[in-house]
Each structure stands twice: as structure tokens, then as C-alpha cells.
C-alpha positions as a printed NumPy array, in Angstrom:
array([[-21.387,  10.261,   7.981],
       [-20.861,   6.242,   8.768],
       [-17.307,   5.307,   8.554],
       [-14.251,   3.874,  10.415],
       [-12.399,   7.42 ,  10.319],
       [-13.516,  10.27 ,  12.579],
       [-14.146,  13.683,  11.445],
       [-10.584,  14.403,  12.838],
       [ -9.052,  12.352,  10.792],
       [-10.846,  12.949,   7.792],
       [-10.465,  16.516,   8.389],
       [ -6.324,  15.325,   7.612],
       [ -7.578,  13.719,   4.568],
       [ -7.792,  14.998,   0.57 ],
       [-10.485,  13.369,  -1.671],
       [ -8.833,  11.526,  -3.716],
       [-10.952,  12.285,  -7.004],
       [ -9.349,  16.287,  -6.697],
       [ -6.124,  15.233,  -6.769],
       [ -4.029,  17.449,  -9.771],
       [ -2.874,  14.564, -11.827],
       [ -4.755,  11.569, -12.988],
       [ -1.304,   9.526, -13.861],
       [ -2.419,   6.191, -15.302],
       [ -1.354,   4.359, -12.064],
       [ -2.031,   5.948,  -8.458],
       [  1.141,   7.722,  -6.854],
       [  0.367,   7.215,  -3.526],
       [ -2.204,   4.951,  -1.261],
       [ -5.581,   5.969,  -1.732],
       [ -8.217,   4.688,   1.024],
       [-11.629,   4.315,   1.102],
       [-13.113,   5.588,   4.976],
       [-12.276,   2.296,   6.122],
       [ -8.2  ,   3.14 ,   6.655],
       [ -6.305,   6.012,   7.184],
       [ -3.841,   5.903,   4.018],
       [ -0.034,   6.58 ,   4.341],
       [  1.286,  10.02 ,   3.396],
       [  3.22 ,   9.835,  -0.097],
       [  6.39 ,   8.786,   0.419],
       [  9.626,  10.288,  -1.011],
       [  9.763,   7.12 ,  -4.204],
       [  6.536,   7.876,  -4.718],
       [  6.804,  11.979,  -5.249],
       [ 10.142,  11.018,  -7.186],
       [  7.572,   8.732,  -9.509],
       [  5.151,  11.22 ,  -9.826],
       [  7.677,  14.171, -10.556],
       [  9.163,  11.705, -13.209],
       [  5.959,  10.501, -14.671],
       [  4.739,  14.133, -15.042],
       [  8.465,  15.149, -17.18 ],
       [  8.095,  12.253, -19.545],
       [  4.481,  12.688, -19.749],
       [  5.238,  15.861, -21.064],
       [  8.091,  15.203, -23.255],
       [  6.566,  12.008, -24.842],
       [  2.621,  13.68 , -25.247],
       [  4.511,  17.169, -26.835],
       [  5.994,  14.79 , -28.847],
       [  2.818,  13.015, -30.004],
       [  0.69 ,  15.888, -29.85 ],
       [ -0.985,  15.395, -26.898],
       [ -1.329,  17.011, -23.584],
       [ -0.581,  15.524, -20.343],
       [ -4.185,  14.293, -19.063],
       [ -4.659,  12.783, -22.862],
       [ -1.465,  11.016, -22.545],
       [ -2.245,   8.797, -19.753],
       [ -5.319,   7.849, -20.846],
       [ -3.083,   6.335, -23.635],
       [ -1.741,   2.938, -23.035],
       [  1.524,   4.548, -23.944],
       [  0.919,   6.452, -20.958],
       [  0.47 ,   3.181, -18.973],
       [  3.38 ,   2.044, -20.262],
       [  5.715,   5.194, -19.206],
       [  4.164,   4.424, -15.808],
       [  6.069,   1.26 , -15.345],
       [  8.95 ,   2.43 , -16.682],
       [  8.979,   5.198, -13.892],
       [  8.522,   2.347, -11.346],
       [ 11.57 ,   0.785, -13.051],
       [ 13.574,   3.505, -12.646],
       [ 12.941,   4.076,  -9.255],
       [ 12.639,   0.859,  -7.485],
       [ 15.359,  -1.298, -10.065],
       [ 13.774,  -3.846, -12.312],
       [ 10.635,  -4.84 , -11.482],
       [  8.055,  -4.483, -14.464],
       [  8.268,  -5.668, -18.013],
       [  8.44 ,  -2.219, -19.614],
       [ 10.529,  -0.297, -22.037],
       [ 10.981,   3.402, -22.513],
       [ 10.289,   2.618, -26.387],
       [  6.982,   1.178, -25.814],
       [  6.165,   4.104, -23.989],
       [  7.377,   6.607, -26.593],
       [  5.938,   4.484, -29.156],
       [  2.595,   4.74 , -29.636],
       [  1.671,   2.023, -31.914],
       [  4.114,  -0.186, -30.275],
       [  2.398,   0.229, -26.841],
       [ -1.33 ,  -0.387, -28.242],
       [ -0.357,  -3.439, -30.022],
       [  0.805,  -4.697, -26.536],
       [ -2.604,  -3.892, -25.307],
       [ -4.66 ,  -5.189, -27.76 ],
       [ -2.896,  -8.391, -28.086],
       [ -4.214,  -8.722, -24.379],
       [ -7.405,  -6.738, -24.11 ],
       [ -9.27 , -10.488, -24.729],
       [ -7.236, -12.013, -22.128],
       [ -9.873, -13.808, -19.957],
       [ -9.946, -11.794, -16.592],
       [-12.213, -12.938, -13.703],
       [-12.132, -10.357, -10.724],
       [-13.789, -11.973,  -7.577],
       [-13.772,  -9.523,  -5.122],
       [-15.711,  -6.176,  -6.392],
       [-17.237,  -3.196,  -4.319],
       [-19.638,  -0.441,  -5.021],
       [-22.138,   1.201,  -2.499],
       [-26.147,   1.287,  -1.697],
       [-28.061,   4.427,  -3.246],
       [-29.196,   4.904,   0.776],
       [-25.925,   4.548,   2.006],
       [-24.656,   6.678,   4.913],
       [-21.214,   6.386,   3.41 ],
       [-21.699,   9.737,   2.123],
       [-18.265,  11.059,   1.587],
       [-18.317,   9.341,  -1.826],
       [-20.799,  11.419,  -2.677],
       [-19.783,  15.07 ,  -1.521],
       [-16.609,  14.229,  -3.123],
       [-18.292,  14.039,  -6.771],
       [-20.518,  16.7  ,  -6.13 ],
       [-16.899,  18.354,  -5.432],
       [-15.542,  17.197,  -8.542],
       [-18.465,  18.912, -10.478],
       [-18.527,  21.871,  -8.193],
       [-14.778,  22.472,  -8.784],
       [-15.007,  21.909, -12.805],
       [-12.88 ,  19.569, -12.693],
       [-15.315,  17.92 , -14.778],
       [-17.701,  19.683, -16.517],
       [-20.504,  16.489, -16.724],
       [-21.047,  16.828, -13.474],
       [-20.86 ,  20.681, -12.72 ],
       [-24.9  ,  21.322, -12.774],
       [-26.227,  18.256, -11.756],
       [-26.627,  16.872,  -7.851],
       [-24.864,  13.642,  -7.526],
       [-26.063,  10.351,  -6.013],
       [-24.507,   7.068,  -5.132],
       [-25.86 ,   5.829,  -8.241],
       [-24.232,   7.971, -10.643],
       [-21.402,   7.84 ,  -8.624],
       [-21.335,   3.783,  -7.894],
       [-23.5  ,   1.529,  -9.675],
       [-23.447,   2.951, -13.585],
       [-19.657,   3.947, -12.611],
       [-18.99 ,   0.743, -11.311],
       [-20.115,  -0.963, -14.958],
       [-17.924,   1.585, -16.581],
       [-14.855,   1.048, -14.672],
       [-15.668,  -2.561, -14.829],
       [-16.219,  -3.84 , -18.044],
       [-15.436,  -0.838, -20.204],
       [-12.469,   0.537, -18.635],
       [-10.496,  -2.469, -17.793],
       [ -9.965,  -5.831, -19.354],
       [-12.335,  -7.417, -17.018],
       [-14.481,  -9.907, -18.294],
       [-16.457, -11.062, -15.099],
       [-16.725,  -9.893, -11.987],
       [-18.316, -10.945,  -8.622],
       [-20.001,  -8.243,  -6.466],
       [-19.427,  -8.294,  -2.896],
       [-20.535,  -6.159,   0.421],
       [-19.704,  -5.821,   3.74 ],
       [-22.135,  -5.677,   7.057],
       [-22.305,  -3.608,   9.988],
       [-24.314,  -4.364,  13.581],
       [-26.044,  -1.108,  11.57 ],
       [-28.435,  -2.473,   9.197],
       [-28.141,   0.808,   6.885],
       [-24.363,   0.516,   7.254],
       [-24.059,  -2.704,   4.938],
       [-22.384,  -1.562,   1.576],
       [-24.962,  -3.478,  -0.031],
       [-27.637,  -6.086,   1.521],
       [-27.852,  -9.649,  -0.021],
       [-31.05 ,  -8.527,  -2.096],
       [-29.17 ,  -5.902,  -3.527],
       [-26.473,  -7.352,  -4.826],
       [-28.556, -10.225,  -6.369],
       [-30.541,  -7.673,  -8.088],
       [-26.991,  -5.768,  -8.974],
       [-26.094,  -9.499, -10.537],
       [-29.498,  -9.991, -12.412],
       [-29.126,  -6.21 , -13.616],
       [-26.01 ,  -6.754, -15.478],
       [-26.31 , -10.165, -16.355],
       [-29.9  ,  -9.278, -18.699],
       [-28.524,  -6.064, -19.684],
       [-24.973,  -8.585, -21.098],
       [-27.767, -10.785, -22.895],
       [-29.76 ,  -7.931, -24.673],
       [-32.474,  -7.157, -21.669],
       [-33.82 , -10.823, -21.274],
       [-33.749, -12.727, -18.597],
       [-31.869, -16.077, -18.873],
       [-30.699, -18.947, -16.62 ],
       [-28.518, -20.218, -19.047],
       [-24.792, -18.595, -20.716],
       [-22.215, -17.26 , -19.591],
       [-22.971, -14.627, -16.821],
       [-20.711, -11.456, -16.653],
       [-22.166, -10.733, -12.77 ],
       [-21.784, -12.765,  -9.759],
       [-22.883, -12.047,  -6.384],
       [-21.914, -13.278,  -2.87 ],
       [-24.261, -13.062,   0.002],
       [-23.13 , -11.686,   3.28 ],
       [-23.287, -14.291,   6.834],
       [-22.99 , -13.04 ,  10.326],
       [-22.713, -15.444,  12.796],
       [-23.877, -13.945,  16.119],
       [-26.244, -11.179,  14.554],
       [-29.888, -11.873,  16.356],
       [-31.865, -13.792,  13.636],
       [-28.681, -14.517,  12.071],
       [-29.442, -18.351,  10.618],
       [-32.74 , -17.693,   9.299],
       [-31.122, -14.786,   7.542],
       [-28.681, -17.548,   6.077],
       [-32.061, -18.853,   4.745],
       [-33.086, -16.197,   3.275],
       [-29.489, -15.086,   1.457],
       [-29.598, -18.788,   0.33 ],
       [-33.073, -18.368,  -1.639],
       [-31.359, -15.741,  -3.721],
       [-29.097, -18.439,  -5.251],
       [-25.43 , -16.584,  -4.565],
       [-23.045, -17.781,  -6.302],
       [-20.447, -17.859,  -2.852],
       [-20.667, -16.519,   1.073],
       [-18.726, -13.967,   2.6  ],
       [-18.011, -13.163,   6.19 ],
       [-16.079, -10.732,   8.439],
       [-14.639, -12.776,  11.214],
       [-14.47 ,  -9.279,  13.135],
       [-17.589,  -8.77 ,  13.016],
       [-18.425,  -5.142,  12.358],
       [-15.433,  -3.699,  10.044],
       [-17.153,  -0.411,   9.246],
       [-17.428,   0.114,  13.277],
       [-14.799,  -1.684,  14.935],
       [-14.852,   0.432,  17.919],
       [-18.546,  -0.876,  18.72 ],
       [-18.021,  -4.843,  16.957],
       [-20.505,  -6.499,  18.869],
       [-20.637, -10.14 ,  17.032],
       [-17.295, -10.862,  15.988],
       [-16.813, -14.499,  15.127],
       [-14.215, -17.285,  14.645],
       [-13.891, -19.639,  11.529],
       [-13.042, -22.677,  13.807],
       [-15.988, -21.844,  16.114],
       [-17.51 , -25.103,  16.233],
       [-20.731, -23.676,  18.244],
       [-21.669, -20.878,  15.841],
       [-19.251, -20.578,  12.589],
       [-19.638, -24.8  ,  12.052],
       [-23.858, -23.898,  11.969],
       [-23.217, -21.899,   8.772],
       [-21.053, -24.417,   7.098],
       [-23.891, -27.249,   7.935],
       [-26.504, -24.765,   6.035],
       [-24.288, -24.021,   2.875],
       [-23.21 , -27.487,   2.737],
       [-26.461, -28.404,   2.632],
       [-27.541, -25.756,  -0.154],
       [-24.794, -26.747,  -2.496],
       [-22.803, -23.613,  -1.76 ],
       [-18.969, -24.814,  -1.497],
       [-16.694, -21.39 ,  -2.075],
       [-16.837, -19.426,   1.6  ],
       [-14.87 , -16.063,   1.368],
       [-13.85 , -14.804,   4.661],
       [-12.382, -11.198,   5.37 ],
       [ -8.749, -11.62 ,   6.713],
       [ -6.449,  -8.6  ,   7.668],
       [ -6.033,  -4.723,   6.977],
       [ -5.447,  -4.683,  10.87 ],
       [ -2.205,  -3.138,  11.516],
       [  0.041,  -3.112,  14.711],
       [ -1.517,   0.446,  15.623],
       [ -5.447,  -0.528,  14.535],
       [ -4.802,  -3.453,  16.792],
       [ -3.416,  -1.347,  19.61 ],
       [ -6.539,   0.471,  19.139],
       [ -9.121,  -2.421,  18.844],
       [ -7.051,  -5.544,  21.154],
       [-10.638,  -7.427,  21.596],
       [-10.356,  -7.959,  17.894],
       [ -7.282,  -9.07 ,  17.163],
       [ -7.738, -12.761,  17.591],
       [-10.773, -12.443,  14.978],
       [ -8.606, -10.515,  12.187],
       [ -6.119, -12.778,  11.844],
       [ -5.958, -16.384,  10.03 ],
       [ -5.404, -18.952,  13.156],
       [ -8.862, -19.865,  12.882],
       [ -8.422, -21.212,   9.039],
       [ -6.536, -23.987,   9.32 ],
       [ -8.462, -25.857,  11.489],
       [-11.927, -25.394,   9.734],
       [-10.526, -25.826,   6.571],
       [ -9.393, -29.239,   7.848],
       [-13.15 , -30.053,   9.019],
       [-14.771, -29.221,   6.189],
       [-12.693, -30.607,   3.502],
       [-16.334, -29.985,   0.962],
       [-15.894, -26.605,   1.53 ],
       [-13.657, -23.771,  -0.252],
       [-12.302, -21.131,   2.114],
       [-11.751, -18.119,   0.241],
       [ -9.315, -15.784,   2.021],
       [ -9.54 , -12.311,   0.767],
       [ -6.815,  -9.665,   1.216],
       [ -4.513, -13.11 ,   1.965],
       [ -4.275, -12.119,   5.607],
       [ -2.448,  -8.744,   4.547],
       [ -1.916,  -7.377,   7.955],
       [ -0.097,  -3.729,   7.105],
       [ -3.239,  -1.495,   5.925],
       [ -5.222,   0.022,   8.702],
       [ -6.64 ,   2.938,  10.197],
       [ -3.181,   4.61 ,  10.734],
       [ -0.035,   5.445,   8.726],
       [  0.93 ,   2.198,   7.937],
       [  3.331,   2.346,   5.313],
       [  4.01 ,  -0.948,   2.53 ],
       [  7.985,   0.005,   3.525],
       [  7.626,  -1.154,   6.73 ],
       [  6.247,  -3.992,   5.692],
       [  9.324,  -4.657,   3.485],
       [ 11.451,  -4.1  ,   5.995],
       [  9.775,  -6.551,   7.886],
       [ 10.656,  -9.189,   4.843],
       [ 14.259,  -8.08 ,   4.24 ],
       [ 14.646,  -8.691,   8.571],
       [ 12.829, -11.873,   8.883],
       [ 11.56 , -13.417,   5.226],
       [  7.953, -13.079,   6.485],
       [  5.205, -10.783,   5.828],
       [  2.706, -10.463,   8.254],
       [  0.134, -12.571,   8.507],
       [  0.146, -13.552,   5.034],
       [  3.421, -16.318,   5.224],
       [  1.355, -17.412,   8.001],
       [ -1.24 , -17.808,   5.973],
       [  0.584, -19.53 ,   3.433],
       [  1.608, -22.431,   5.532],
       [ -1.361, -23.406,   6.022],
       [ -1.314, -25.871,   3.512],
       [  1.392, -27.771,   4.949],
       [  0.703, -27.262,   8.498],
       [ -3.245, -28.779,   8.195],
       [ -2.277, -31.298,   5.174],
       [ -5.338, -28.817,   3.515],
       [ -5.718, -28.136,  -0.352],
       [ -9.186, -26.46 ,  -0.148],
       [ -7.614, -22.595,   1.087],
       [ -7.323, -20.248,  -1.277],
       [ -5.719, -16.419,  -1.468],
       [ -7.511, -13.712,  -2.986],
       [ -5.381, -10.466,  -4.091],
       [ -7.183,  -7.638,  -3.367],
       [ -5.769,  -4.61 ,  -1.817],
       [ -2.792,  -6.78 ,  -1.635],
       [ -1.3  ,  -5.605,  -5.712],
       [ -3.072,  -2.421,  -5.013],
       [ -1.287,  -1.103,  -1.876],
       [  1.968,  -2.974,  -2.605],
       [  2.293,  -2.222,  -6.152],
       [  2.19 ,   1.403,  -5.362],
       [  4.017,   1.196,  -2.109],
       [  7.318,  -0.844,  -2.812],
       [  6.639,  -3.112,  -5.961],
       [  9.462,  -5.696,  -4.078],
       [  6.814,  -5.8  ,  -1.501],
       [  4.244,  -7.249,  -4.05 ],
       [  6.667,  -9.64 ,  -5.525],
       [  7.507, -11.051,  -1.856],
       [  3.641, -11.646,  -1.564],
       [  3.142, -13.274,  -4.503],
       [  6.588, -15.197,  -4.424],
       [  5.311, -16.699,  -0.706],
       [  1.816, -17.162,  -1.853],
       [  2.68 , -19.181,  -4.822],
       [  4.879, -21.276,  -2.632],
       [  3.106, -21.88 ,  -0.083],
       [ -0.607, -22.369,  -1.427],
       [  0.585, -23.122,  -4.802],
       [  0.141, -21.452,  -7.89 ],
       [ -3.522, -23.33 ,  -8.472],
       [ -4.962, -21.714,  -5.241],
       [ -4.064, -17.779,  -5.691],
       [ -6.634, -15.98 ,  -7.222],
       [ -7.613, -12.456,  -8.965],
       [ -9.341,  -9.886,  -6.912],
       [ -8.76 ,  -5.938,  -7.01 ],
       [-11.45 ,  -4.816,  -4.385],
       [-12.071,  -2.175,  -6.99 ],
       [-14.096,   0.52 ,  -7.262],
       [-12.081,   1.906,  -4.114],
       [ -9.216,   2.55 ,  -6.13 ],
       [-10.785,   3.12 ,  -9.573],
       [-10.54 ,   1.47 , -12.434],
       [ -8.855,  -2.006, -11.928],
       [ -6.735,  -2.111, -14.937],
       [ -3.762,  -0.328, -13.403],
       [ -3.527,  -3.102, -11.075],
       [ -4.277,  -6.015, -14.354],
       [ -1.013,  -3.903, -15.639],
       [  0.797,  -4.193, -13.007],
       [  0.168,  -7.803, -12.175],
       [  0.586,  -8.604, -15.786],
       [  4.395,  -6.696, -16.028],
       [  5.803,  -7.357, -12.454],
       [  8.302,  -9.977, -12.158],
       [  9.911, -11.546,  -8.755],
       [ 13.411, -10.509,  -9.423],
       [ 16.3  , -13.377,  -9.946],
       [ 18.162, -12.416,  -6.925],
       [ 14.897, -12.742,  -4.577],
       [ 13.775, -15.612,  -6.445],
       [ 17.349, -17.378,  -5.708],
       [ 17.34 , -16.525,  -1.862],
       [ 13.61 , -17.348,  -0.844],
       [ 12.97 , -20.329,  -3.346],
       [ 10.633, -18.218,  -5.467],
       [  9.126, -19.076,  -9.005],
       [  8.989, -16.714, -11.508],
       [  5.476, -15.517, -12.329],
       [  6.291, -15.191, -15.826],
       [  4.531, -13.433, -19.123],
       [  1.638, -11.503, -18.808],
       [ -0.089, -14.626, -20.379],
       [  2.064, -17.393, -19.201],
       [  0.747, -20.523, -17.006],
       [  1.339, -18.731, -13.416],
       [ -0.43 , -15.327, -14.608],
       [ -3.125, -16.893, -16.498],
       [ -3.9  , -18.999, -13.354],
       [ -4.307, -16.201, -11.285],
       [ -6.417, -14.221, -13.544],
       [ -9.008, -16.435, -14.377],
       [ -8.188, -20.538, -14.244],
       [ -8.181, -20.376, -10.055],
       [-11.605, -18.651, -10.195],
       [-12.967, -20.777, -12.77 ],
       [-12.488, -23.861, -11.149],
       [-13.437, -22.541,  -8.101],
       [-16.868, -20.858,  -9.962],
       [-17.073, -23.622, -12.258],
       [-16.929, -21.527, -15.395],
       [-16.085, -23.211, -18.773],
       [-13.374, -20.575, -19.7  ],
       [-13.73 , -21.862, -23.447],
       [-17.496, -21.34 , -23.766],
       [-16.868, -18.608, -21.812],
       [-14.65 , -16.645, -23.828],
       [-16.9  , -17.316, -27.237],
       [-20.004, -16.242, -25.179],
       [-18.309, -13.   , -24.035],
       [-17.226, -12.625, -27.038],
       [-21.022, -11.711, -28.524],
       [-22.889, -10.691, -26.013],
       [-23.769,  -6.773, -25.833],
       [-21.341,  -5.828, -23.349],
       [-18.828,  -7.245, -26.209],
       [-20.584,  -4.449, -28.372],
       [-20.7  ,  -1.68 , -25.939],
       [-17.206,  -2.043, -25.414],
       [-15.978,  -2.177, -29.29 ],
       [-18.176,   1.09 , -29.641],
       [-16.63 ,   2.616, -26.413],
       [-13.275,   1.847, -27.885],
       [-13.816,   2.853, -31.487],
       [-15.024,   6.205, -30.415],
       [-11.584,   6.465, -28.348],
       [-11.97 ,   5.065, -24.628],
       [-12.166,   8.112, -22.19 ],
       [-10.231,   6.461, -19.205],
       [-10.649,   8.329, -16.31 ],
       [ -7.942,   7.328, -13.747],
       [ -9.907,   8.448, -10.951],
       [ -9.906,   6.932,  -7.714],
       [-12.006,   6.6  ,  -5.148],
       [-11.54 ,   7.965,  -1.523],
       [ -8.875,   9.893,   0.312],
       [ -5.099,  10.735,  -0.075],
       [ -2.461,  12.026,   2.739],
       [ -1.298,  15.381,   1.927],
       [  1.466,  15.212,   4.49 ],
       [  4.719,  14.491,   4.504],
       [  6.381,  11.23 ,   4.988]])
């Protein structure tokens, strides 16, 4: 088993996919084996107690039982209302939408054809070493939890890749996506290699125009290609990742994320000797969007790996963003420092905001802007909705409130880093019903984000990524619109969608 926990500490650990309730938004952190995920906290087990009562109450009513009801997007509704009632005001969601049935779908399908672009997408190599992911569906099969997959060995394939364009496109409102990996010093230890994820792109993208090939439409796959400055042979692999035409690059400035103990090649942004080479080739190519992997290093994971810490967070952007004004530097997680290998919970990380105003690493990322005079950085959102939403849903309107001030509401974009934490539509929901509220707005200088389809929400979802992708959003939406994903889905839907609201990794089962 590859993996940045040890057998220790996944011994500690409870897959995720086994856990008794599939409520239609997680109720604690759920990691992948890349972080060590926070036990539930006492908010959390009072959302999950109260989600489980009204689930009952409102399905008995409705004649359905619990699991049924949360596949509902009633059920999603109730969920927010739980948040509500926990946290204070937060989401836009009533207790009669979710004890109203029709009131609730109409919500949903007045947005299902909202135009969603997620950049930042994950799933794993059929020959990956990664295999907890698999044990734990052969678990889930084993167990009976569900009876499709009691019988039959399970691979990374059924787990990942036909999952992955369930999840994607059936079970969400996601309209395109962008496939990403990450790399190890181990060359079996990449999630995916660059010639996998181009043939994961071309896959999808026939199968969306009936089975043939095409160069032309609108594509519902994009792909990155992975760069590792350092790595022997490292520039001619550039050249080769180039010939597959991706449509951006991605690095990890620390190197080696899945094996941080043993990061041999870590790299700086602002490295003029070795980063600046890769810039010269992709300039050169055409490429101009660079997404670089900032972050998800905690205090603790950086009292544990101190070599790296100058590599994880963002002082290098700035200053490479400012040489290579042709260039779009894609920051993904924003810098979100408090997710690591520990028990890092999103509390402390509010506490850190109520105390100071800051959250770490990302407000420093946000002035970047006005510190380099720069308006080619960019903050993606993954991990950062999913482990605030869940965590302390002020938390993720602090983020968002200091991203959208600082980089401006044209330069933060949609990402989920989903399949880790299933489906993404739990976090489109919650991005699409949180609010900054008035008082925080007031004291920090924040705008509101607004309605679900309103100018600051729509901008996030797909207008950022378009321009940065340079998607026509109105061909795209009538191409979409008829090709036979567009079919699958009305099929999947008309038969009654069978949501799963599984997720995908480990849980704490300790106390907080």
C-alpha cells in the first residue's frame, strides 16, 4: 500500500464508504490517504443526529425511508437547513423546501442546466498501488452494503474511472470537467501519467459525441499534464506531455506529495534556474494556464516535513507571476494551509480568523495581486468548500469573502477535487446556498456572493474557467445540450437518479 498515512494511522482510520448513513452532505471530514482527517466534532454529531430526526419525520411523512430521502433533493435541502440551525444563518434554505417535495425539485431543476465547469478532478490508475480504494469497495460488497458489488472482485476501474463518469456528469450538475493527477519520485505512484489522462479526455469526449472522434465541439473532458522540475529527464518529458496537446500544466512545488517523507525534487515557482525552463517550453507551445499545488500542509505536517515548508507555501507566486505576465498561474486549494496529515480541525482555522482576520496562507495569497501589481493569479476551490463547508460553514464564507477581495471576483474559480469526497454536487449546493453573513461582510469589507445564479456565483462556476479555457459558454451550453451525455443523463433521471452519497476514503471514529 503507497500512501502518505502509515499502517498506524490507517489502522485509526474507518473507510469512509461503510459509514451508517449516506446523509446527502458529508458529516464529518473525509480524507483520501493523503491526510489524516479530523475526528467529528461535537456541531457536526449535533448535524448528523438532527439530519437523521428530520430525515425521518419528513421521509415517514412522504413515504419514504431514510436512505431514499436523501437521495431526494428534499433531502439536500433538509441538509442545509440542519447547517442553519446549528451554525446561525449561513445557507439559503427553508424547512418548507425541505418538507416540500415538489417545492424542493423545482429549485433543482430550475438549476440542473446551470453551466458548471469543475477544473480540478481526480480519479486513480487501474495499476495503482493506492489500493485502499479498492479493499474498501470490495468491503462495501463483502459487507452487503450493496448488493451490486457483493459477488464480484473489484478493480480501480469499477471503482474510479466508470464511477468517476457517474459521479461526474450524472450525479452532479457538472457539465465539464478537467482531469488532473499527481506524481511521485515513484513512477507507479502517479495517480494517473500524462498518457492516461489524455486517453481518459479522448475517452469521454467520443463517447459525449456518439463514439466518433472529433477535433471540433464542445468537449465535456479536459486534461492537464503533470511537470516536475528536477525529476532526471524531466524537460524532455515536458516534450513529450506537450505532444499530447493538454489543455493546462500542473505541478507540485513539493515535489513528491504522495511521499513527503522521501521528496527528493521539490521545486520553487520563482526558481529562475529550473521552474523559469518550464515556463520558456509552455510559452513556447501555446500553453498559458499553469496550475500549481499550494497548501494542505498544516502546522503539525510541517513540524513533521520542515525541508518542505518553503515549497508548500505561495511566496514563490508572486514573483513569477510578475515575470511571466503571458502566463496564467492557477493556484489550486488557494494556499489552504489547515488540512494535513494530522488532526487539523477547520475550527482552528476559524479561530485563527476571528483572532487575526487572516486565514493561513490563503489572505496571503490573496494579496498577491496588490503586492506584485499582477492580474494573471488565479484561486481554485478545491478542498477549500469541501473541508470548510463541513467544518465551520463561517470558515468557508471568510475564504471566499478574502478571495473575492483580494483576487477579485473574475479570478476565483470552480474546483471540487472530487472523486475524493464523492459526488461533487453537495459541494455545487453548498456553494450555490452559502452566503457571507451581513455582520462579517460589514467588519472585513466583504461582498455578498449572492443567488445561486447571480454575477459572483456564476463567475465562479463557469465564466472564470471559461475565459481562462477559452470556452464559448453560449455554444457551449447548446452543444451540451445534445450531445449523448445530455441523453444519458435525461434517461438516468427519468428512471429516478440513484444518488449514492458515498465518499471516498477514510473517517475519524474518535472523539473530538
Amino acid at each position: 500500500m503507497a500512501g502518505c498515512l502509515s499502517e498506524d494511522e490507517r489502522a485509526g482510520l474507518f473507510p469512509s464508504e461503510l459509514v451508517a448513513h449516506r446523509t446527502p452532505i458529508p458529516t464529518q471530514i473525509v480524507s483520501s490517504d493523503e491526510y489524516y482527517p479530523a475526528p467529528q466534532n461535537d456541531k457536526q454529531r449535533d448535524v448528523e443526529k438532527r439530519l437523521l430526526a428530520m430525515a425521518d419525520e419528513l421521509g415517514q411523512r412522504q413515504g419514504m425511508d431514510r436512505r431514499r430521502f436523501f437521495q431526494t433533493a428534499a433531502g439536500m435541502a433538509a441538509a442545509f437547513v440542519v447547517m442553519n440551525e446549528v451554525y446561525g444563518s449561513v445557507f439559503d434554505a427553508t424547512p418548507a423546501e425541505a418538507a416540500t417535495p415538489d417545492m424542493a425539485q423545482a429549485r433543482a431543476d430550475a438549476l440542473k442546466d446551470q453551466l458548471i465547469l469543475d477544473m480540478h478532478t481526480h480519479f486513480l490508475r487501474d495499476d495503482t498501488r493506492l489500493t485502499s480504494f479498492v479493499d474498501m469497495r470490495n468491503a462495501v460488497g463483502k459487507g452487503g452494503w450493496n448488493k451490486e458489488l457483493a459477488g464480484k472482485e473489484q478493480t480501480i476501474d469499477d471503482l474510479k474511472f466508470a464511477n468517476y463518469i457517474k459521479e461526474i456528469f450524472l450525479d452532479s450538475d457538472t457539465k465539464i470537467a478537467l482531469i488532473s493527477s499527481a506524481p511521485s519520485d515513484i513512477a507507479q505512484d502517479w495517480f494517473l501519467t500524462n498518457e492516461q489522462m489524455a486517453a481518459a479526455r479522448d475517452k469521454i469526449n467520443n463517447k459525449a459525441a456518439g463514439g466518433v472522434a472529433t477535433e471540433v465541439g464542445t468537449k465535456r473532458l479536459l486534461s492537464h499534464a503533470i511537470f516536475t522540475p528536477g525529476q532526471p529527464g524531466w524537460l524532455d518529458n515536458i516534450d513529450a506531455a506537450l505532444a499530447l496537446k493538454p489543455d493546462s500544466m500542473k505541478g507540485y512545488t513539493i515535489g513528491d506529495n504522495t511521499h513527503k517523507a522521501t521528496s527528493r525534487y521539490p521545486w520553487r515557482m520563482d526558481d529562475e534556474k529550473l521552474a523559469y525552463k518550464s515556463y520558456e517550453k509552455f510559452v513556447k507551445a501555446g500553453i498559458k494556464n499553469v496550475c500549481v499545488h499550494k497548501g494542505l500542509f498544516s502546522p503539525l505536517v510541517e513540524k513533521a516535513y520542515p525541508n518542505l515548508r518553503g515549497y508548500a507555501d505561495v511566496s514563490d507566486v508572486g514573483q513569477a507571476a510578475k515575470d511571466w505576465p503571458d502566463l496564467n498561474f492557477i493556484i489550486y486549494h488557494s494556499g489552504y494551509r489547515y488540512v494535513g496529515n494530522t488532526n487539523v480541525d477547520p475550527a482552528l482555522a476559524f479561530a485563527e480568523f476571528e483572532r487575526t482576520g487572516r486565514i493561513g496562507w490563503i489572505s496571503d495569497f490573496a494579496e498577491i495581486p496588490a503586492q506584485y501589481g499582477v492580474s494573471n493569479v488565479y484561486g481554485d476551490l478545491g478542498q477549500v468548500i469541501a473541508m470548510t463547508l463541513i467544518g465551520e460553514p463561517h470558515l468557508a464564507a471568510a475564504a471566499l469573502g478574502i478571495l473575492l477581495k483580494g483576487l477579485g471576483p473574475e479570478r476565483v474559480c470552480w474546483g471540487t477535487d472530487a472523486l475524493w469526497t464523492g459526488s461533487p454536487q453537495w459541494q455545487i449546493e453548498g456553494l450555490r446556498r452559502l452566503e457571507i453573513p451581513e455582520d462579517m461582510q460589514k467588519r472585513y469589507g466583504f461582498t455578498p456572493l449572492g443567488d445561486a445564479n447571480g454575477p459572483v456565483k456564476t463567475a465562479i462556476f463557469s465564466g472564470n474557467n471559461a475565459k481562462l479555457y477559452n470556452i464559448d459558454l453560449k455554444k457551449a451550453d447548446l452543444d451540451l445540450r445534445g450531445d449523448r451525455f445530455a441523453l444519458i443523463k435525461s434517461d438516468y433521471e427519468r428512471e429516478g437518479p440513484d444518488r449514492s452519497n458515498l465518499r471516498y476514503g477514510y473517517i475519524n471514529r474518535s472523539l473530538a
